[in-house]
N, C-alpha and C positions, 0 to 999 in steps of 0.2 A: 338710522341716526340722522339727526338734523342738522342744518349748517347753524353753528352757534351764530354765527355773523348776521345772519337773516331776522328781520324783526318778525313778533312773534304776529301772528293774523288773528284775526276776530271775526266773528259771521257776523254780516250784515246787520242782524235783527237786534244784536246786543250794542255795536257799533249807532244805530240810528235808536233806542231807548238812550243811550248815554247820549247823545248829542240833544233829546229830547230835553232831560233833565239838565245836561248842561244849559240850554235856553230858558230854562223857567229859574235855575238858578241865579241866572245872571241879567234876568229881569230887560233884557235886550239890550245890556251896554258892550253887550260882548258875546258872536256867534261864536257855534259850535265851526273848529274846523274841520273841511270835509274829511270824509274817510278816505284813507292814503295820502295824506299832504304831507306831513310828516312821522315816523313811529311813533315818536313820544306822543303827539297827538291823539293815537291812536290808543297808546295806552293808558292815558290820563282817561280820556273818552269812555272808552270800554271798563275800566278798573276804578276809577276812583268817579265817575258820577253814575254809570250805571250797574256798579255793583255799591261803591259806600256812603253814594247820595239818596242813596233808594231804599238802605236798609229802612225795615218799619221800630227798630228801637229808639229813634229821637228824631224829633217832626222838626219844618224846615228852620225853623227861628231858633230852636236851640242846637242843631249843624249849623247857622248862622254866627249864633253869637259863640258857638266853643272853636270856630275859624278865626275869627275878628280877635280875639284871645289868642290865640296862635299864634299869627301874625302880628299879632303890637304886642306880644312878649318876644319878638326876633326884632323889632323896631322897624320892620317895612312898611314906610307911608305909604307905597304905590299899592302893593296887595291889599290894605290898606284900605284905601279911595275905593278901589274895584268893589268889594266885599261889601263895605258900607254902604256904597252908592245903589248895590242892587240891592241890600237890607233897606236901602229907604225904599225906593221906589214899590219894592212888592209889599211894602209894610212890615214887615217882619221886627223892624226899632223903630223908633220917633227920633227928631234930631235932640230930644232934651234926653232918651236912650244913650245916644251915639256920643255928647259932650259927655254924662256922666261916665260912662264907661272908661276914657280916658282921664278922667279924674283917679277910679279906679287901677285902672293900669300906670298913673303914675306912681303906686303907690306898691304895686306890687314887683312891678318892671323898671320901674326908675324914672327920675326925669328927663333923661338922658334920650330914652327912648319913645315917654310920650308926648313931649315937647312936637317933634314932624308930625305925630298924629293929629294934636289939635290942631295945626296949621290944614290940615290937611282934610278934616271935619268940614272945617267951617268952610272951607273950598267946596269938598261936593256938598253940603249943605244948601248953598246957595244954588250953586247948580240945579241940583234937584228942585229944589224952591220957584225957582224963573223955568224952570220945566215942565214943572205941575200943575193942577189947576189951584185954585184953593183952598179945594176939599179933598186932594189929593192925599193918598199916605203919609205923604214927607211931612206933615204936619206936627209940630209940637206937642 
């Protein structure tokens, strides 16, 4: 019998493929944390990027864009920002993607809710923009 109180372990090899894919997801705005820094860490890592970021039923830009959806249907600008920003950078949307899409979300989720988003667009927008070259993904 196990201590229920003990967080659950992961072998190394599934632990370091999720941290893989967590860095390619998140286009380097945002590392993987190490293995044992915290459980939950641990099992975001192991369970949700290296078992359902890795499934082969839907390629990265549409796990992209049904995340970005997710998220601006709960109204989180910050997850938000994160999400889109690494959608820009790896190319996965364009910023004229990223605006319409909140157009769309305002219409399904409310204004209420896509209101922060655009604010929050045109924020990592620019960033991204003053970040990349000019032939960069972030591109129009």
């Amino acid at each position: 019998m196990t201590d229920s109180s003990s967080p659950p372990e992961f072998d190394a090899d599934r632990l370091a493929r999720g941290a893989a894919i967590f860095n390619d997801v998140y286009g380097g705005i945002m590392q993987a944390p190490p293995p044992g820094s915290m459980p939950f860490s641990d099992v975001m890592v192991a369970q949700l990027f290296a078992e359902h970021w890795a499934r082969p039923g839907l390629d990265r830009r549409a796990r992209r864009i049904l995340t970005l959806g997710l998220v601006a249907a709960q109204g989180d600008a910050g997850a938000w920002s994160i999400h889109l920003e690494a959608a820009l950078r790896n190319g996965e949307i364009t910023p004229t993607e990223a605006r319409e899409a909140v157009i769309h979300v305002s219409q399904y989720a409310g204004y209420p809710k896509a209101s922060p988003l655009l604010i929050a667009t045109e924020d990592v927008i620019k960033r991204v923009e003053k970040a990349s070259p000019a032939d960069g993904p972030a591109r129009s």
